[in-house]
C-alpha positions as CSV (number, residue, x, y, z in Angstrom):
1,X,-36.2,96.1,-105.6
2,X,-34.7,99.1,-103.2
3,X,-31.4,99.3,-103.4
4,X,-30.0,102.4,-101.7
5,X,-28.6,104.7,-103.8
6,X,-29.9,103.1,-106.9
7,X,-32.5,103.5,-109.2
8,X,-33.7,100.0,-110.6
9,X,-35.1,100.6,-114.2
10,X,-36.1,97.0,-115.8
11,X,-35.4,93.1,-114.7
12,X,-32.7,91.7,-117.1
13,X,-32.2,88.7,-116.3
14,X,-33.9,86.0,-113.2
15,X,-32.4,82.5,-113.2
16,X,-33.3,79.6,-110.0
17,X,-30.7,81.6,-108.0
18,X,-29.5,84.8,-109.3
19,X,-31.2,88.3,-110.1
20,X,-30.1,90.8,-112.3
21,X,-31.2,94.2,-113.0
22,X,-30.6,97.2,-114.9
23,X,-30.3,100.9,-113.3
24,X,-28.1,103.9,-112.8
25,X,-26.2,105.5,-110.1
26,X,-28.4,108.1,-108.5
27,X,-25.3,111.0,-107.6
28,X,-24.0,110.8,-111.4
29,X,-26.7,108.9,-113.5
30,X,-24.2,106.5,-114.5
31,X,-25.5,103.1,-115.8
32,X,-25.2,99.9,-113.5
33,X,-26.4,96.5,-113.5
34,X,-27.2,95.1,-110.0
35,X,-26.6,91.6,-109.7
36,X,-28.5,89.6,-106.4
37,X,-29.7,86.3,-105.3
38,X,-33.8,85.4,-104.7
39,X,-34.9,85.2,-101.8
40,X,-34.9,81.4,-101.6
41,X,-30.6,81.7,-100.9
42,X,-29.4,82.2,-97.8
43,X,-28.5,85.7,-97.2
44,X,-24.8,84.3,-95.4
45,X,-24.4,82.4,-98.4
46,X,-25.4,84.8,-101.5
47,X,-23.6,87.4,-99.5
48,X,-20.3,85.3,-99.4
49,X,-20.8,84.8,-103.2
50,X,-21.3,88.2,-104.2
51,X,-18.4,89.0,-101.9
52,X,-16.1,86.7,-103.3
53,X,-17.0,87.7,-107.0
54,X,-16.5,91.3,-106.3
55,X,-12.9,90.6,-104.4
56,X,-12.0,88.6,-107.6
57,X,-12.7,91.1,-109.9
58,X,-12.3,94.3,-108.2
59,X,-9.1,95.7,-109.3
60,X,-9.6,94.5,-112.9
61,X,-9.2,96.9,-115.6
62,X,-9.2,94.8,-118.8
63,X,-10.7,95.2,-122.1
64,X,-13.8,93.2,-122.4
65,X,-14.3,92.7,-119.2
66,X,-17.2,94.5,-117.5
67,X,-16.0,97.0,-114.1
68,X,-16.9,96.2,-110.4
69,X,-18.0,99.2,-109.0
70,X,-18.6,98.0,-105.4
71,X,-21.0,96.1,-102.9
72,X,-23.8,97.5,-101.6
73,X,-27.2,96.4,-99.4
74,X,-30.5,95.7,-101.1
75,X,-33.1,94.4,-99.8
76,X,-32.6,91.4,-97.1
77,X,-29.0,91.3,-98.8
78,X,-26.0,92.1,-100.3
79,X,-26.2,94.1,-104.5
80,X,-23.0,93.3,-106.8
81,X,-22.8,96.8,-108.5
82,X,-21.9,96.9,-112.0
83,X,-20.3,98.5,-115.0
84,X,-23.5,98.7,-117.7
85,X,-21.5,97.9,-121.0
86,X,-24.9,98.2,-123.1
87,X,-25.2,95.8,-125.8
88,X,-27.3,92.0,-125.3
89,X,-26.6,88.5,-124.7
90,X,-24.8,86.7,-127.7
91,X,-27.0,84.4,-127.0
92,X,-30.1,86.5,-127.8
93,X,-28.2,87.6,-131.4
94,X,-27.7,83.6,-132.0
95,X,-31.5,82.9,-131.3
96,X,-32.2,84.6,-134.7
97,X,-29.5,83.3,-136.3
98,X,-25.9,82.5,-136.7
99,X,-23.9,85.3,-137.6
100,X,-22.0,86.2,-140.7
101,X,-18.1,85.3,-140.6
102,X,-16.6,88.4,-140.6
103,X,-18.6,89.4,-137.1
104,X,-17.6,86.3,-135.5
105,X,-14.2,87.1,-136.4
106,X,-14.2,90.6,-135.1
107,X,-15.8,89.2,-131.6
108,X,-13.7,86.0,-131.6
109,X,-10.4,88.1,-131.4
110,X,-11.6,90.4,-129.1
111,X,-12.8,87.5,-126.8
112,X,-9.4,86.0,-127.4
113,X,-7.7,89.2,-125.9
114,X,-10.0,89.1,-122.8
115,X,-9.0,85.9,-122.4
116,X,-5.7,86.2,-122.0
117,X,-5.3,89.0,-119.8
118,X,-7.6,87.4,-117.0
119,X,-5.0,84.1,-117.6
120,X,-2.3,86.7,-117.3
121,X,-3.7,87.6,-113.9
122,X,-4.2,83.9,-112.7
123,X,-7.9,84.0,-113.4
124,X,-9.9,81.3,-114.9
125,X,-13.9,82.1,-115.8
126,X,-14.8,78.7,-115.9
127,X,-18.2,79.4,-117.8
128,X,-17.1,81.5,-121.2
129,X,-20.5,80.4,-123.5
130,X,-23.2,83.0,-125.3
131,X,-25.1,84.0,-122.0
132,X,-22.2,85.1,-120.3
133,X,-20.8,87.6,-123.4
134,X,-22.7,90.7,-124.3
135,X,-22.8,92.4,-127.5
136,X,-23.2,95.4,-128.7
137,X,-23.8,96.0,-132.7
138,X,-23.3,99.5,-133.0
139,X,-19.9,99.9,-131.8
140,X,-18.9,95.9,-132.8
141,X,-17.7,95.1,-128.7
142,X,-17.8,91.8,-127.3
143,X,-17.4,91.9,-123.1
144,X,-17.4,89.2,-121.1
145,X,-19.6,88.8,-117.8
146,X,-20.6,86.9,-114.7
147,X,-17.5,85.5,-112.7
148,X,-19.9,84.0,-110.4
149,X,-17.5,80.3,-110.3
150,X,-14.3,82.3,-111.8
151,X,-11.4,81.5,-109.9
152,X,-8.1,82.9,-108.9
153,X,-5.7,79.2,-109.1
154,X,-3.7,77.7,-111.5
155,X,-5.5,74.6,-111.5
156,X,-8.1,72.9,-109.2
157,X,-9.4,69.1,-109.1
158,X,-12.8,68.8,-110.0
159,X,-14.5,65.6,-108.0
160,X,-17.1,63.5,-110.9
161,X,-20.5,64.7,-109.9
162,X,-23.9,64.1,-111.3
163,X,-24.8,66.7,-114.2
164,X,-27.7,68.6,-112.2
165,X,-25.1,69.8,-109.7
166,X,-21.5,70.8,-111.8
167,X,-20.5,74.3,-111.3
168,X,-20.8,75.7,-115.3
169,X,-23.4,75.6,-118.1
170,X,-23.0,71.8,-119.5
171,X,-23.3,72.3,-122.9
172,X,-19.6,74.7,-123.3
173,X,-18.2,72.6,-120.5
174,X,-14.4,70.9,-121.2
175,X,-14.0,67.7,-120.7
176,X,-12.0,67.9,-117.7
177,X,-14.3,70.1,-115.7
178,X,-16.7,67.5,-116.0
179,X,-14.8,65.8,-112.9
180,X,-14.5,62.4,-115.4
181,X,-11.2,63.6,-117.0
182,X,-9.2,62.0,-114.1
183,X,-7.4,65.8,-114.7
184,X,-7.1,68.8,-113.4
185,X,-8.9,72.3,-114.4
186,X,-6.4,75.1,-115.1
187,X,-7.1,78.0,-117.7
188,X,-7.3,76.2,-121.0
189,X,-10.9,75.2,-119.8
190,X,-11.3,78.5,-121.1
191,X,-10.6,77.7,-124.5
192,X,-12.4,74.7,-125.1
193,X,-15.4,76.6,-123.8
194,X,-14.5,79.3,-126.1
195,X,-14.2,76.9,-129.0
196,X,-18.1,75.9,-128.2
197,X,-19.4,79.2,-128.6
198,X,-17.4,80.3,-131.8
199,X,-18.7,76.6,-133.2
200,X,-22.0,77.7,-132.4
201,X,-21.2,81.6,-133.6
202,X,-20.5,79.7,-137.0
203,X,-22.7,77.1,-137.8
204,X,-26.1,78.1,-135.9
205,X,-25.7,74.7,-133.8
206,X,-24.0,73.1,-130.5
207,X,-21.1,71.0,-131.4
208,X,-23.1,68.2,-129.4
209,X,-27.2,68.3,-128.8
210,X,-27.9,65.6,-127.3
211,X,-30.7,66.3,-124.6
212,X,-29.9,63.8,-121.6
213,X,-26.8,66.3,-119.7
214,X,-25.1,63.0,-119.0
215,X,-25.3,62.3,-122.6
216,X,-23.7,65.8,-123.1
217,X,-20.9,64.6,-120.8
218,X,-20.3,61.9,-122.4
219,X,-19.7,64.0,-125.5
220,X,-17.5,65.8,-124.3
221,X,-15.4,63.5,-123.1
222,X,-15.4,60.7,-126.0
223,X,-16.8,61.8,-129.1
224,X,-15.7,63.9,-131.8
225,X,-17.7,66.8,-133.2
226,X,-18.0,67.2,-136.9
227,X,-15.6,69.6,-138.4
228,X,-16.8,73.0,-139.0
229,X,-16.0,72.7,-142.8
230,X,-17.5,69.4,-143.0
231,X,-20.9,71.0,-141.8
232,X,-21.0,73.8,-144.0
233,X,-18.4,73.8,-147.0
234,X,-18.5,77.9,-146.8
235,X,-16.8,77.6,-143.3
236,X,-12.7,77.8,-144.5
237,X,-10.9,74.9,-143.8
238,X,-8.3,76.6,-142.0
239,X,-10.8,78.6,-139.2
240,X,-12.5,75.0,-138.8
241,X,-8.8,74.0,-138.1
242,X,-8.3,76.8,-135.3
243,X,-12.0,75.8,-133.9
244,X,-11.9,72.5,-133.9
245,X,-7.9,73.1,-132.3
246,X,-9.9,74.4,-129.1
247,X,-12.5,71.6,-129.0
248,X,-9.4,69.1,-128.5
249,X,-10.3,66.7,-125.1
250,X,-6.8,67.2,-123.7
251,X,-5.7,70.5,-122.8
252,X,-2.2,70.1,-124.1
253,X,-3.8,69.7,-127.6
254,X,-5.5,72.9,-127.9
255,X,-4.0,76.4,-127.6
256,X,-1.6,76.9,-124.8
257,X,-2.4,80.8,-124.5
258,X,-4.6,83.7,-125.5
259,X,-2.5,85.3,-127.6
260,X,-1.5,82.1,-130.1
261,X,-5.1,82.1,-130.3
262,X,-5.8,85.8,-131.3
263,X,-2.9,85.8,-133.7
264,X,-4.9,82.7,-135.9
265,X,-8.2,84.6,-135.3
266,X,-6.5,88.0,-135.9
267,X,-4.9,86.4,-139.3
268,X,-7.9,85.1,-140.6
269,X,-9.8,88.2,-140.2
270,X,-7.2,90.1,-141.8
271,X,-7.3,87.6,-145.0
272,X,-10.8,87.2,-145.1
273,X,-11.5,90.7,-145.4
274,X,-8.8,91.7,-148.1
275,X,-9.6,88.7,-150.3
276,X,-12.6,86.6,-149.1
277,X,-10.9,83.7,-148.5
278,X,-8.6,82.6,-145.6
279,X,-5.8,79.8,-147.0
280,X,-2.6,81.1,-145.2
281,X,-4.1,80.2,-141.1
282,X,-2.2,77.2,-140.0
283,X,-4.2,76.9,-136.7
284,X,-1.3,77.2,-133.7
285,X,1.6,77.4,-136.0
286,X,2.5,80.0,-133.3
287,X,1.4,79.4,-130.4
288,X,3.4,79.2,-127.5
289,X,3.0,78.6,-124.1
290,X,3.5,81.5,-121.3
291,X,3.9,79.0,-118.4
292,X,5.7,75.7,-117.6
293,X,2.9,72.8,-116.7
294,X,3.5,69.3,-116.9
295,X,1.4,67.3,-118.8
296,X,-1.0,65.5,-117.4
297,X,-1.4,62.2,-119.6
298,X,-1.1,58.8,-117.9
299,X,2.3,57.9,-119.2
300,X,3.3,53.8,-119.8
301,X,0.5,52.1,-118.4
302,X,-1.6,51.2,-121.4
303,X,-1.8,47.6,-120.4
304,X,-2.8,48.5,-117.0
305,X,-5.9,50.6,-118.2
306,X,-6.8,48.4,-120.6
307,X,-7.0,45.4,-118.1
308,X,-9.0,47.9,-115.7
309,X,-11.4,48.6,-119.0
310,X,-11.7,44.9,-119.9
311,X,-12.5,44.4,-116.4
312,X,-15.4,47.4,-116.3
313,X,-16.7,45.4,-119.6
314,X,-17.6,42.5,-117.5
315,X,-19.1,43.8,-115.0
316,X,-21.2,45.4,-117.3
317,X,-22.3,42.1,-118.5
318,X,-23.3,40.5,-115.4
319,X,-20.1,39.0,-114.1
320,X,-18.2,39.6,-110.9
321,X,-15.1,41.4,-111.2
322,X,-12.3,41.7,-108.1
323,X,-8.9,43.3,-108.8
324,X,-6.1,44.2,-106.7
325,X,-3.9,47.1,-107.4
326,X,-0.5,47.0,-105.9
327,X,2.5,49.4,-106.0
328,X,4.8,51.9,-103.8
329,X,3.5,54.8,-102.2
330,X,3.3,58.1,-104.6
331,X,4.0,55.5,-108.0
332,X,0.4,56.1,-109.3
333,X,-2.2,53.6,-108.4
334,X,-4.8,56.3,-107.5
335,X,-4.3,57.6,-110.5
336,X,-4.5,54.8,-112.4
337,X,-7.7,53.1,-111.0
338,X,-9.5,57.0,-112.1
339,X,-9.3,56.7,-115.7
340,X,-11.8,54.5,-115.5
341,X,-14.1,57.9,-115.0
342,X,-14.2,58.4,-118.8
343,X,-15.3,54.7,-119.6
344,X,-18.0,54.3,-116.6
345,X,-19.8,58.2,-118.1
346,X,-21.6,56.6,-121.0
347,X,-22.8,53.5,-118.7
348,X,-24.0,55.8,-116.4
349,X,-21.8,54.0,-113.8
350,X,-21.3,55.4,-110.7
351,X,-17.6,55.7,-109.2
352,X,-16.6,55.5,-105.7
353,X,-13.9,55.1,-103.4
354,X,-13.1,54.5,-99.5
355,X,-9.6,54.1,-97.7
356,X,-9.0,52.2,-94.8
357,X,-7.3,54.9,-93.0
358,X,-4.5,53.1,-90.5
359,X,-6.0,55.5,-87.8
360,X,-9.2,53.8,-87.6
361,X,-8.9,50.0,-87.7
362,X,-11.0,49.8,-84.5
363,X,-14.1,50.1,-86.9
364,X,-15.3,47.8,-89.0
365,X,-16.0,48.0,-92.9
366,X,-14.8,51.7,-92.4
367,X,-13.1,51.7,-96.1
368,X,-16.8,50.5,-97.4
369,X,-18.9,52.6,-95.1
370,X,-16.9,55.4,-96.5
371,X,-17.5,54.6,-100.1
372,X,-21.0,53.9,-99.8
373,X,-21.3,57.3,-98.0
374,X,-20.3,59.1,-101.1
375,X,-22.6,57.1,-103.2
376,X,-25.4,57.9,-101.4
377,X,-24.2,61.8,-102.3
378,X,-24.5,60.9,-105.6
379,X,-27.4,59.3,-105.5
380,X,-28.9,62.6,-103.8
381,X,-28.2,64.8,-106.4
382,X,-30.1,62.7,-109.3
383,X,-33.7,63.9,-110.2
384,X,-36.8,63.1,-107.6
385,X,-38.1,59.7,-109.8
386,X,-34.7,58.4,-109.8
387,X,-33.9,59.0,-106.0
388,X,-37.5,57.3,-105.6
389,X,-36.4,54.4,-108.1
390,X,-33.4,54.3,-105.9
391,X,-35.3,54.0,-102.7
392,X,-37.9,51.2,-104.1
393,X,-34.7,48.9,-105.2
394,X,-32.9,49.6,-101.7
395,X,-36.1,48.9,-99.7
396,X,-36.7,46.1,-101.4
397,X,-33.4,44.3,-101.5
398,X,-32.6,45.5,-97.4
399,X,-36.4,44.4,-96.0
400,X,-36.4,44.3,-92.6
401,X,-32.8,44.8,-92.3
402,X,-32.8,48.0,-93.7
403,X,-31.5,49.9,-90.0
404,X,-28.5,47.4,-90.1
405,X,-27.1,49.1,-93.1
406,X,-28.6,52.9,-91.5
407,X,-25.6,52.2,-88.7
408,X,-23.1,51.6,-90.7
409,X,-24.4,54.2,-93.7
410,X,-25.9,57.0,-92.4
411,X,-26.6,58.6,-95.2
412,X,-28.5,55.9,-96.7
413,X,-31.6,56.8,-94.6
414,X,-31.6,60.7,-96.5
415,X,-32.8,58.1,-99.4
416,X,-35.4,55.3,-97.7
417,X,-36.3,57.4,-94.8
418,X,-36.0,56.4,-91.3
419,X,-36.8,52.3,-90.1
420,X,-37.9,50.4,-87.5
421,X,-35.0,49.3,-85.2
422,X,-33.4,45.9,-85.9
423,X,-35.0,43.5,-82.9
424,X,-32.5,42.6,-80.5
425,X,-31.8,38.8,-80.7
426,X,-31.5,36.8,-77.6
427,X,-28.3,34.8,-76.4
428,X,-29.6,31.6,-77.8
């Protein structure tokens, strides 16, 4: 790789999209890392990516947070130059074993402090887990890295997708980035991801391992993990508290900020290495919240879900299921009908929707057509032997009549491929 200006020293790192490298500055020697795309991403789009990284980051100067240093051409495209921090990927130091309590401590309040200053600024990383964190022993620093999906909101809605295409590494994903919350992603994302890797920092193990990622996404949204304590009785009670505070499925159950968080961490480090125990932690005793939000629980309308979930059951069974949802504009029906997300993940269920907009009644089945449409998206995004599972069953249930459904679903031909025109049928 020739980057001008650069001298590239070793390959660090080479994912399905992404390149990084390791080199210095050739006017001062200082260290860099140079971060690209391969050559199989479109140079307007890895360029826009890098761009938008480098923009986000740029004027950062936080503790624990690795430096932008600028933008520069490689290559057929666009080099995100780095600070060089030193040190390796936590998850390289976890591959040969969990560490001892008193590291994970040290780390944990220092990736608690990074934390909160990029929440400070607005900015949410979206992917904190063991491959985006380096460490380095000597000097006992922790930095985070790769703000590749970061973003500069205070919340965003995350549409439910299929696992091989969410933004994020699965495993340290919240539960409502998943898209099957039916809630919005603001920065305490952050801290249940956070919570993942100081579980895993701990006990040597994921908080869920299942191996199917939609299996993973159903853990996250509706099953507990086992307490830290319970796993290994060595763990105190009262750091398995703080943990296990993070890993809560709502956001308004875990932390509210950074610095409630470091103060536990920053307590239990301070008792654990005067006495060897830690007794005193009440995890979030004080914790506050720096900003107003309004929770975003479903509020009086227990009967309503649990007729939509009884429903769901039935269907799942065989039967045929038809309900009408009525209501003023604005009084929550939309919101309503989506908590059935978190029950159709561990069915496997796909969820769509269509509106009949009052715009276009001049076309028939539009509402349908339109929900359809999307779940021929999601169909799309499923692994090659499903998509040609999918195709076998739609093929064999449309025969000849396959093109009929083409006009009014496009996107159903990406999936069976194009068919022989419907014959015309004669006036009698």
């Amino acid at each position: 790789m020739l980057i001008h200006g650069f001298t590239v020293t070793e390959e660090v790192y080479r994912g399905r999209t992404r390149v990084v490298y390791r080199g210095r500055r050739d006017r001062d020697g200082v260290p860099v890392i140079l971060k690209t795309f391969t050559d199989g991403v479109p140079a307007s789009i890895a360029g826009a990516s890098l761009r938008r990284e480098y923009d986000l980051i740029k004027d950062l100067d936080v503790p624990g947070v690795a430096r932008a240093y600028g933008l520069v051409a490689g290559g057929d495209g666009a080099v995100l130059v780095l600070e060089d921090v030193g040190g390796e990927r936590l998850k390289t130091l976890l591959a040969a074993g969990r560490l001892d309590l008193g590291t994970t401590l040290r780390l944990g309040v220092q990736l608690a402090d990074a934390a909160a200053a990029l929440h400070r600024r607005d900015i949410i990383h979206k992917d904190i887990n063991p491959n985006n964190i380096l460490v380095d022993r000597a000097v006992g620093r922790a930095t985070l890295i790769d703000f590749s999906i970061a973003s500069r909101l205070p919340f965003e809605h995350r549409p439910a997708s299929h696992p091989n295409v969410l933004q994020g590494t699965i495993a340290y994903m919240s539960p409502e980035q998943t898209g099957r919350m039916n809630r919005d992603v603001d920065y305490r994302t952050d801290f249940y991801s956070l919570g993942v890797t100081l579980y895993e920092m701990l006990t040597g193990r994921l908080p869920f391992e299942a191996t199917d990622p939609l299996e993973v996404v159903h853990c996250h949204i509706a099953q507990a993990p086992v307490a830290l304590s319970a796993l290994d009785g060595a763990i105190p009670a009262p750091l398995s508290d703080v943990v296990m505070k993070l890993l809560s499925k709502t956001a308004e159950d875990r932390y509210q900020s950074g610095f409630g968080l470091r103060e536990d961490l920053a307590r239990c480090l301070e008792e654990w290495e005067a006495t060897g125990r830690i007794a005193r932690v009440v995890a979030g005793l004080t914790d506050l919240a720096d900003r107003f939000i309004i929770p975003q629980r479903l509020y009086g309308r227990d009967p309503e879900v649990a007729t939509l979930r009884a429903a769901l059951e039935s269907a799942s069974s065989g039967a045929a299921e038809l309900l009408l949802v009525s209501g003023y504009s604005g009084i929550g029906k939309t919101s309503l009908i989506h908590e059935l997300h978190k029950s159709l993940t561990h069915r496997r269920g796909h969820f769509i929707a269509g509106k009949f907009e009052q715009l276009a009644r001049d076309t028939p089945y539009s509402g349908l057509a339109q929900a359809f449409q999307e779940l021929m998206r999601q169909l799309l995004t499923e692994s090659e032997e499903a998509v040609r599972g999918w195709k076998d069953a739609l093929l064999g249930a449309l025969g000849v009549n396959a093109q009929v459904i083409i006009d009014l679903i496009p996107a159903v031909e990406h999936i069976i491929g194009k068919q022989p025109p419907v014959p015309v049928l004669g006036t009698t």
